[in-house]
C-alpha positions as CSV (number, residue, x, y, z in Angstrom):
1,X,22.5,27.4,0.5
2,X,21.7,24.1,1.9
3,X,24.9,21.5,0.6
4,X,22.3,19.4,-0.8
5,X,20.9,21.9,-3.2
6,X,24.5,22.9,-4.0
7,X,25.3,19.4,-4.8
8,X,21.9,19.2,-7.2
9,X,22.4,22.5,-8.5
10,X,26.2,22.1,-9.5
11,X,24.4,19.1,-11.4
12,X,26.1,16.0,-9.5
13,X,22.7,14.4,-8.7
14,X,19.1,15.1,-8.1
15,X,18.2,16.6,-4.6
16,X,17.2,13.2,-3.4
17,X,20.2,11.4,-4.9
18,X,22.6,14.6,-3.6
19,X,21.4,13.6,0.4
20,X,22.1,10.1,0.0
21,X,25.4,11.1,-1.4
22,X,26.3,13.0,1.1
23,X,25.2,10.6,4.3
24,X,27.1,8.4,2.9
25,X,30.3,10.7,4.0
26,X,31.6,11.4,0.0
27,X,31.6,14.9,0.4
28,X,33.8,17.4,2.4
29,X,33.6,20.8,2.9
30,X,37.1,22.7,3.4
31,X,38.3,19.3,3.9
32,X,36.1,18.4,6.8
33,X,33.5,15.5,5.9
34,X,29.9,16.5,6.0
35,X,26.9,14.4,6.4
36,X,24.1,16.6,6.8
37,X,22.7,17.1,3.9
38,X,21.3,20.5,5.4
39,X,24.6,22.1,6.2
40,X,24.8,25.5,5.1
41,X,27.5,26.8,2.2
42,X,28.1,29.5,0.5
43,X,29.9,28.5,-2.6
44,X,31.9,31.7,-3.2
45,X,33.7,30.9,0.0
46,X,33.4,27.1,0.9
47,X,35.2,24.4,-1.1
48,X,33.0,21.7,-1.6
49,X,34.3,18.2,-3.0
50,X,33.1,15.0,-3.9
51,X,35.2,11.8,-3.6
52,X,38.4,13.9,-3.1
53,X,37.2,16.1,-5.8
54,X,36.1,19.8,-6.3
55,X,32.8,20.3,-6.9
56,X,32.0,23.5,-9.6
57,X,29.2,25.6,-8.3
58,X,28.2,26.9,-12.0
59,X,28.5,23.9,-14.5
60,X,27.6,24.9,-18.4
61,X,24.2,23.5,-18.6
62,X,23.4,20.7,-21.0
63,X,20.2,18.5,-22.3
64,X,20.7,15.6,-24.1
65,X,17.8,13.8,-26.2
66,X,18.2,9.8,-26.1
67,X,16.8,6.9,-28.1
68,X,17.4,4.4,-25.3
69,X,17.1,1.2,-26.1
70,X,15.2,-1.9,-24.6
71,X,17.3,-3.7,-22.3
72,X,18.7,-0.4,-20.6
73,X,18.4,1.0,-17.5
74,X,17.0,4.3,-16.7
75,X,19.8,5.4,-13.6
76,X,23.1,7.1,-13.3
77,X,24.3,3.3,-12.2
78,X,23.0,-0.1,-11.5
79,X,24.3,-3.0,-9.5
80,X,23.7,-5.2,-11.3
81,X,26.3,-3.9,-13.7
82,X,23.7,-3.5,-16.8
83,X,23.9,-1.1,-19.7
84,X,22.6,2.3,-17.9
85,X,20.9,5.1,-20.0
86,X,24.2,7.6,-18.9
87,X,27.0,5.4,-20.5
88,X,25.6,6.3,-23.9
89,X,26.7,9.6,-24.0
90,X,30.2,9.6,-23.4
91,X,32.4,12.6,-21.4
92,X,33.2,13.9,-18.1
93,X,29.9,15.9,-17.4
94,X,27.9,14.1,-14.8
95,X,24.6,13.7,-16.3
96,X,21.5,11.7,-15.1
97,X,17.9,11.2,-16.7
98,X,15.3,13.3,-16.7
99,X,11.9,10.3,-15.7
100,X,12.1,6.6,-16.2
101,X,11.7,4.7,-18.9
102,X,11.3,0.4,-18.0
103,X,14.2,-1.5,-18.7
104,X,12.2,-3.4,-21.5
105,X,10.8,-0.1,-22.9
106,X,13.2,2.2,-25.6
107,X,12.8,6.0,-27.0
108,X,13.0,9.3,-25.9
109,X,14.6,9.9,-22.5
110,X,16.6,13.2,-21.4
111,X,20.0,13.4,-19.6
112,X,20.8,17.0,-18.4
113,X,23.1,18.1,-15.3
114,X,20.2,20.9,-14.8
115,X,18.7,19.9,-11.5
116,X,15.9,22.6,-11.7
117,X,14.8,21.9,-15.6
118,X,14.7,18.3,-14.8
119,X,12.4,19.0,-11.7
120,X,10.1,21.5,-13.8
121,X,9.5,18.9,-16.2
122,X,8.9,15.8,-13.8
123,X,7.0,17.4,-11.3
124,X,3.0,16.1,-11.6
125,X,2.0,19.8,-11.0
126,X,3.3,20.9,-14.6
127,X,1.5,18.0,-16.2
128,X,4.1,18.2,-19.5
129,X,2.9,15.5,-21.6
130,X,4.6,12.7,-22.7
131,X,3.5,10.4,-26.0
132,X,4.2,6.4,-26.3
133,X,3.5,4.1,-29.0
134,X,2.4,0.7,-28.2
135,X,1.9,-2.5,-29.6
136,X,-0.7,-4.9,-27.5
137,X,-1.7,-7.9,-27.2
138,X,-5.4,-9.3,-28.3
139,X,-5.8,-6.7,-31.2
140,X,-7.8,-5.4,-32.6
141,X,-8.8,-2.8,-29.7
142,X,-12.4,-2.1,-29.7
143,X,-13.9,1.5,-29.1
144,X,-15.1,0.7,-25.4
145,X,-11.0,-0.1,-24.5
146,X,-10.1,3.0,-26.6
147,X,-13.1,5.2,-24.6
148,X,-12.0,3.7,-21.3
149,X,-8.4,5.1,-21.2
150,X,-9.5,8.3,-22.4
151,X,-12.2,9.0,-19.8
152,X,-9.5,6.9,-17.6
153,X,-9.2,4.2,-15.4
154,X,-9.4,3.0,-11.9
155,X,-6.0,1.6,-10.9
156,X,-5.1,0.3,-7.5
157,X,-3.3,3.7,-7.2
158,X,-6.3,5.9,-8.0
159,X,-8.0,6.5,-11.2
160,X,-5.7,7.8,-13.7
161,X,-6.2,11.2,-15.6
162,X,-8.1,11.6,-18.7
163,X,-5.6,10.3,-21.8
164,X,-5.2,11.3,-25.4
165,X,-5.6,7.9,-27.1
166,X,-6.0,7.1,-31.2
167,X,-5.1,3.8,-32.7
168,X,-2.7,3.5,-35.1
169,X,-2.9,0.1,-36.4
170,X,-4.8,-3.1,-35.4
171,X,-2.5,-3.4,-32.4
172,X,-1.1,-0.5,-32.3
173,X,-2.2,2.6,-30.1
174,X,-0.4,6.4,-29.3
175,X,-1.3,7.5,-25.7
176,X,-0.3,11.1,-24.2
177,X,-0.2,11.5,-20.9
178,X,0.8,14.3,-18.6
179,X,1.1,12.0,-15.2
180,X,4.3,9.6,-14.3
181,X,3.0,6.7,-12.3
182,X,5.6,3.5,-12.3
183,X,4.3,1.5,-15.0
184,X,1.3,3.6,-16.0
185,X,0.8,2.9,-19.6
186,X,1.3,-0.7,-19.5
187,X,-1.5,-1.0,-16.2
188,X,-3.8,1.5,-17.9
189,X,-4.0,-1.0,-21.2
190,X,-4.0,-4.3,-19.4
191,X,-6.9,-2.8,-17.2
192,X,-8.6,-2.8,-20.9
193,X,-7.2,-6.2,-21.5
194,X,-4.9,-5.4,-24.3
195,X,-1.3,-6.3,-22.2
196,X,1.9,-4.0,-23.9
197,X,3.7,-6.3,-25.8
198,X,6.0,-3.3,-26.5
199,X,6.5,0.1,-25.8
200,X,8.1,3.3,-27.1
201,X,8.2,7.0,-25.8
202,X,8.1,9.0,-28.7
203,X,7.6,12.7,-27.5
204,X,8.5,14.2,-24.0
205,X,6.9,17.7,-24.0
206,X,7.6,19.9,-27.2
207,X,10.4,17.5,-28.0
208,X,10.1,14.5,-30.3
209,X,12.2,11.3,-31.1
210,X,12.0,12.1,-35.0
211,X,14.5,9.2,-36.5
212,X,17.1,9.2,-34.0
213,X,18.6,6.0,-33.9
214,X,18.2,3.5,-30.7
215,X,21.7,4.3,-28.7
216,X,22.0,7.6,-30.5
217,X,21.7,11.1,-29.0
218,X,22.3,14.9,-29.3
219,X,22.5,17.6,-27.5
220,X,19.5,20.2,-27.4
221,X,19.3,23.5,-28.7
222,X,19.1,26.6,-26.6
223,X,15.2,27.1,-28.5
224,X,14.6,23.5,-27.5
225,X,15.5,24.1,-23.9
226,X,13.8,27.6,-23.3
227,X,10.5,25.4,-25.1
228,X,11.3,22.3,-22.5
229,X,11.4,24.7,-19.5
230,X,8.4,26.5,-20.4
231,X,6.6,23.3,-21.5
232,X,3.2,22.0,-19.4
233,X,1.0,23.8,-17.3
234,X,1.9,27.2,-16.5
235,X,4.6,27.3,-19.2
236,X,4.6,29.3,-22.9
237,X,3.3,26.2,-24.8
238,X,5.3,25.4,-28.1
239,X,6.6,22.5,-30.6
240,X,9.5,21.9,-31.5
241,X,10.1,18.2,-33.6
242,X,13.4,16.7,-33.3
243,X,13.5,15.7,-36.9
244,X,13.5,19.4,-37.9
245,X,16.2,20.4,-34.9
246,X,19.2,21.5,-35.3
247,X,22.4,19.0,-35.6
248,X,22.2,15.1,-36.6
249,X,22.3,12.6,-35.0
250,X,25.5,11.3,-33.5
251,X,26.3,7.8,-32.9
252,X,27.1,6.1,-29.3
C-alpha cells in the first residue's frame, strides 16, 4: 500500500492532504523519514508515525453531523487562527470535513476520519445531492429566475446541471444540487440577479440538519452511515431525517 493511502485510510487526512504531509518530512517509517508519498508499506510490518507519533492502521470509524456556524472555516486548520469547523467536536480522533461550506455560510457539514466514505460522497460522479436554503436579495423572485436555475445556467465554469428549485417565501428559495463547484449556489442566483444575502445547507444526501443547534453535533448512526455510503448515483437510495435519528443533540 502506497504511504499516502495508508496515511488517508488510517484517517489522518484526505489523500491529497496525506502527500503534502508527508513531503513535508512529518512522517517516518521504522524511524527513517519518508517523503515520497508513493513509498510502499505494509502496515502489518512497517511502523508508520506522524510527528513522532504512531500512526493506527485500523481506526474505529466515525461520522459526525455539524451545524456549523457562519463565521467558521470549513478546514482541519487555518492560518489565520479562525474558528475551524474540527474544533467543535472535541477529542483526540483526527477528524476533517467531508465538502466546504463558505466561511459566511452555516448548517450541515460532516466530519469523519473515513477517507473512502468522504471520497464516495464528494466525488461529482456520485452526484449525492445536497439542499441549501437561501435568503436573496431583490425579492420577490419571478418564475423566469426560478425556470432559469432549474434548466440551469451558463457560468464562467460551464453551465451548471439542472437544479431542484421551489421558493419558500418572498426571498426565500431551497435549491438541491448534486454538483460541488466553489461558490455554486450563490453564482447560480446572482446570474438570475437575486445575490445570497444568506445561506444554509440543510440536507447532505439522506441526512438532514433537523433542529440541531448552530455549534452542535452528533455522531451518526451505523443506519445513517450504511444510507450515506450508498447515497447518489449508483447507491441504494434512502432517507433518513436527522430530527427522527437516534441520540440528541450535544452541545460544543
Amino acid at each position: 500500500m502506497r504511504l499516502a493511502k495508508f496515511l488517508a485510510s488510517a484517517g489522518v487526512a484526505s489523500r491529497r492532504a496525506a502527500e503534502e504531509i508527508i513531503r513535508s518530512g512529518r512522517v517516518s517509517v521504522d524511524g527513517l523519514p519518508v517523503t515520497d508519498p508513493a513509498r510502499n508499506v505494509e502496515p502489518d510490518t512497517h511502523a508508520v508515525t506522524l510527528d513522532g507519533k504512531p500512526v493506527e492502521s485500523e481506526p474505529d470509524r466515525v461520522v459526525y453531523l455539524v451545524n456549523k456556524p457562519p463565521g467558521v472555516v470549513s478546514t482541519a486548520s487555518d492560518p489565520q487562527r479562525r474558528p475551524t469547523i474540527v474544533s467543535l467536536v472535541p477529542g483526540s480522533r483526527r477528524l476533517y470535513p467531508v465538502g466546504r461550506l463558505d466561511i459566511d455560510a452555516g448548517g450541515l457539514i460532516l466530519l469523519t476520519n473515513d477517507g473512502p466514505l468522504a471520497y464516495r460522497v464528494t466525488h461529482p460522479s456520485f452526484e449525492v445531492d445536497k439542499t441549501y436554503q437561501v435568503r436573496v436579495a431583490n425579492p420577490p423572485v419571478p418564475e423566469r429566475a426560478l425556470r432559469a436555475l432549474r434548466e440551469g445556467i451558463e457560468l464562467e465554469d460551464g453551465r451548471t446541471s439542472p437544479a431542484r428549485v421551489s421558493r419558500i417565501g418572498p426571498g426565500r428559495l431551497e435549491i438541491t444540487i448534486h454538483e460541488g463547484r466553489k461558490r455554486q449556489i450563490k453564482r447560480m442566483c446572482e446570474a438570475v440577479g437575486h445575490p445570497v444575502m444568506a445561506l444554509q445547507r440543510v440536507r447532505y444526501g439522506p441526512l438532514r440538519l433537523g433542529d440541531l443547534t448552530p455549534g452542535a453535533y452528533r455522531q451518526l448512526s451505523d443506519l445513517e452511515v450504511d444510507l450515506l455510503r450508498n447515497a447518489g448515483r449508483g447507491g441504494r437510495r434512502g432517507a433518513a431525517r436527522s430530527s427522527a435519528g437516534p441520540g440528541r443533540p450535544r452541545p460544543r
